[in-house]
N, C-alpha and C positions, 0 to 999 in steps of 0.2 A: 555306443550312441548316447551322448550326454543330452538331455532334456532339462530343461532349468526349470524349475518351478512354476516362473510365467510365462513361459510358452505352453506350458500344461493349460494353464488358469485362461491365457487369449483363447485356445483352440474350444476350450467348452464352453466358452464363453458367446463365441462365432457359433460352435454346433446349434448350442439352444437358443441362438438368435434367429437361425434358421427354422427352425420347429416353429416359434412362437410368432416367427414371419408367413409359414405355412398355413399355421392356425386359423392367423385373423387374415390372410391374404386369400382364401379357397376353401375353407371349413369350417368357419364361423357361420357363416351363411350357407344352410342344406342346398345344394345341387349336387343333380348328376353331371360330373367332366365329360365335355366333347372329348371325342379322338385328336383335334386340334392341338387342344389344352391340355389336353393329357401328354400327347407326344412332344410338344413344345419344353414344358417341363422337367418333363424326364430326362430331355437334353441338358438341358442348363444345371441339374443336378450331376449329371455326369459327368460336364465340361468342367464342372467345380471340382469333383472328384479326384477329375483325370490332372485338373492345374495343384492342386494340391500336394500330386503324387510328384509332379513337378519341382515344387518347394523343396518338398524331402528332397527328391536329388538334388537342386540348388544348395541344399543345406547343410548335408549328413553324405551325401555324397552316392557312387550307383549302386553300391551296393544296398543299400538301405529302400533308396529308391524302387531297384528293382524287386526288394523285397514286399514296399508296400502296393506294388501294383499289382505282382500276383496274389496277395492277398485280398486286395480290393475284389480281382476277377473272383477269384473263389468263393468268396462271400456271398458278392453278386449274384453268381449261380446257385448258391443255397439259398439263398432270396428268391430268384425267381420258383425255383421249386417248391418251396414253405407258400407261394403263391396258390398253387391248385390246391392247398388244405384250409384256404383261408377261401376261396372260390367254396368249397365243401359248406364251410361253417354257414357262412352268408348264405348259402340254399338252404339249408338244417333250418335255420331262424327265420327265413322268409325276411333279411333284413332290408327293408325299402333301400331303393338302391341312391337315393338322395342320402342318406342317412350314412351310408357304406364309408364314405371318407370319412366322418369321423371316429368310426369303429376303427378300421384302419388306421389312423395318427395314434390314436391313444394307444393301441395295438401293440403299432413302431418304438413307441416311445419306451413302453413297458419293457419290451426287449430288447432296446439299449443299456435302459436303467440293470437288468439281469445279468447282460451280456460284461455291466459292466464290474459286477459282485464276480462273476467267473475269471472275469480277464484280470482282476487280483490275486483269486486265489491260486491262478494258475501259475500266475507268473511269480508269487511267494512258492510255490510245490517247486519252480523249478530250480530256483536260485537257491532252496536248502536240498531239494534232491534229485541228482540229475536222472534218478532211475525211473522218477515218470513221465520220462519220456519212452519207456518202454509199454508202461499204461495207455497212455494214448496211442502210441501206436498200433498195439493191443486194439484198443477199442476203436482204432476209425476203421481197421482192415475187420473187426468184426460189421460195424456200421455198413460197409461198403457192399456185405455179404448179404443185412438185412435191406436194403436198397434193392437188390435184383429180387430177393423173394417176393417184398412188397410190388416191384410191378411188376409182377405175374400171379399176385395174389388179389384176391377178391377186399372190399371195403370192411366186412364184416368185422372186422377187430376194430378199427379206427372208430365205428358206431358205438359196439360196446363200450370204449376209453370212453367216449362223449357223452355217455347213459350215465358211469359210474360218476363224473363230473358233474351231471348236474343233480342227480339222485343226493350227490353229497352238499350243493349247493342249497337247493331245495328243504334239505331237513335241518339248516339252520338260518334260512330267510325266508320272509313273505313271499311269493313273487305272483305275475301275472301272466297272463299269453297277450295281453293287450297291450302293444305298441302306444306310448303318448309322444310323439313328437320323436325329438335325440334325448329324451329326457332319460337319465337312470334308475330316477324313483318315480313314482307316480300315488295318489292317495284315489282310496275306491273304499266306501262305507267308514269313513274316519280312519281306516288303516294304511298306514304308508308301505308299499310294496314293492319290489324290485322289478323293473319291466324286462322285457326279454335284451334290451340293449347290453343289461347290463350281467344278464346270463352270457350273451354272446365275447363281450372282452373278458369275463372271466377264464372259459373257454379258450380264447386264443392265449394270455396270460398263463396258463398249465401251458398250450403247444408251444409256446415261445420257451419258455426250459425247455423244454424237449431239443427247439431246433439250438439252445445255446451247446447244449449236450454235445453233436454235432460236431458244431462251427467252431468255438474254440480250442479244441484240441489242433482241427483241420491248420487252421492261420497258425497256429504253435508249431506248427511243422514246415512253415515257413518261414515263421522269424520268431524269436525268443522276448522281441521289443515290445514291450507294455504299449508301451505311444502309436507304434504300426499298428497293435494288433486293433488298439481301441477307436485307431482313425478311421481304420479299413473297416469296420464293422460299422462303425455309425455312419460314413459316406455309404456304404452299401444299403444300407438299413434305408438312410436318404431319398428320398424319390418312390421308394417302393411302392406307397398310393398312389403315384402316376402311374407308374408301371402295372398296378392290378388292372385298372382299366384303360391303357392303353392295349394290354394282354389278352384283356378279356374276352373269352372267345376263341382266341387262339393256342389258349395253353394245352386244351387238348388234344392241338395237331403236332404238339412237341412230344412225341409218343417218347423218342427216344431221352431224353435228360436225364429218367433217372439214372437209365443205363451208364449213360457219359460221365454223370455225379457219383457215381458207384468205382468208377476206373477211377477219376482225380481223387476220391478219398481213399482206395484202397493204395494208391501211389504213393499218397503225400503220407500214410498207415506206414510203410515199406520205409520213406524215406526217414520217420521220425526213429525207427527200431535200429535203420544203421547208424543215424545219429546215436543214436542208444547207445551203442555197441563201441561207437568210434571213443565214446565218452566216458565207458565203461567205468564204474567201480564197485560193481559188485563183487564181492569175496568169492564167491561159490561161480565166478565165470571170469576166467585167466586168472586168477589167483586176485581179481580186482583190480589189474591193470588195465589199459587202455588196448582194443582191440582192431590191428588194423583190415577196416573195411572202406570201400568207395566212399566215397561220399556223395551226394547230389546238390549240384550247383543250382543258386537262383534261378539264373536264365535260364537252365533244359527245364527247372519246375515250371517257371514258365510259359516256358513253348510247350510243354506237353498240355499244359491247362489250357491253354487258347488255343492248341490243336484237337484237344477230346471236348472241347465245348463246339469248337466250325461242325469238326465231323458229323457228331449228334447232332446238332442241328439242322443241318443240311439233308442228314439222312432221315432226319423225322418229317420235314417238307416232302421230301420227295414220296416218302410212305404215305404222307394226307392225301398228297395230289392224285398219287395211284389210286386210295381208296374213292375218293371223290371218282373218279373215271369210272371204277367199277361199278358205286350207285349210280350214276347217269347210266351207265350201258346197262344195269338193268332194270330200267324203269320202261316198260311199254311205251312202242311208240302211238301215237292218237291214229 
């Protein structure tokens, strides 16, 4: 896949024009988004997405195409999941919910800007050593393992990480518990202080590495393309503050995601190791020759990613609706 320098330079060009559209177009001015305008939105971000993904195959052709669409979806759904911990955070801070989008965008923005220090490094690790792709795959099919623990595990750790975060915050800034506006600093007895705003982006700013930790290995197991992997990330990334509160409230009927998000990274874990293997040159495995194993095609990582995201979701509605049934039937009648 040839990328020329200024199709590099137009594409970020467009991305940050959209941000800085976002900005002053819905965030500049504190509101809480209708459901309306949330949902409205979050389509027209998608439809861009999805035309985008378009291009590429116009461009580069279907294979590339199909490569940046499953990665978009995959993204997407680590999005929506890094959603319930950013739902966590904003209840931790009590942050006014006028206020939330802009927490939110700066949020986004910070872990594009991270997403995009990794999706260099990653993609220089690969091109001088093909053997980390056995790392990653290593670590998504571990990832995929702490995935199921975590949902059937209690909050109790994710507090502590958030205690040790601000306890380290704390002992080298001012701050306050006093909200002034969306302001980040605020002055109280001639000292300039850090208000809780800006506790709370620090906060998501650590979980956004966290969720880079993740994500770019995952899309690396999809396609090896600098250009996919950084488009798919930031069209996903895209939208995301429409999608918290268009979500919001519902995300806790999606019981099932992590489960579904734990299958597509311990799959895409599987696929990147037989890549590994198929690419082999390690000394000490076949003598460093090339080892022949399956391979896994675009399209089935595809269809398996938009068949383990229907499933889980479907099956996590149908779990809400059961549970809902059971509190109605047991609630006394008058």
């Amino acid at each position: 896949m040839n990328v020329s320098a200024t199709t590099w330079i137009i594409t970020l060009v467009v991305i940050l024009g959209l941000f800085i559209f976002d900005f002053f177009a819905h965030v500049r001015t504190p509101h809480a988004p209708s459901l309306k305008e949330s949902g409205a939105w979050s389509a027209v971000y998608i439809t861009i997405a999805l035309i985008f993904g378009g291009y590429v195959w116009w461009q580069w052709g279907g294979t590339y195409g199909g490569e940046y669409y499953a990665g978009f979806i995959t993204e997407k759904a680590l999005s929506v999941d890094n959603l319930f911990v950013f739902v966590i955070i904003m209840a931790k801070f009590a942050v006014p919910r006028e206020y939330q989008q802009k927490v939110l965008l700066l949020g986004i923005v910070m872990a594009l800007v991270m997403r995009g220090g990794f999706i260099a490094v990653g993609a220089a690790a690969i091109n001088a050593y093909s053997w980390v792709f056995y790392l990653f795959g290593a670590f998504l099919i571990y990832t995929a393992v702490k995935l199921i623990r975590e949902a059937t595990a209690s909050e109790e750790a994710d507090d502590d990480e958030d205690s040790a975060i601000m306890k380290f915050v704390k002992k080298y800034l001012r701050t306050t518990d006093e909200y002034n506006g969306d302001k980040l600093f605020t002055k109280a007895n001639g000292k300039r202080l850090a208000t809780p705003m800006l506790m709370v982006l620090i906060v998501i700013g650590f979980t956004d590495v966290l969720f880079a930790l993740d994500s770019i290995p995952a899309i690396y197991g999809l396609t090896t393309e600098p250009y996919i992997v950084f488009t798919a990330n930031a069209f996903a990334l895209m939208g995301l503050r429409q999608l918290f509160f268009l979500l919001d409230g519902l995300l806790d009927r999606l019981v099932y995601l992590s489960w579904g998000l734990s299958i597509i990274l311990g799959f895409i874990g599987v696929k990147l190791v037989l890549h590994a293997l198929h690419e082999n040159t390690l000394p000490f495995l076949n003598g460093g020759e090339h080892i022949k194993v399956p391979e896994i095609s675009t399209g089935l990582s595809l269809s398996i990613i938009v068949g383990v995201l229907v499933v889980t979701t479907v099956a996590s509605l149908i779990k809400a609706k059961s549970n809902d049934k059971k509190e109605q039937d047991s609630i006394p009648s008058a």
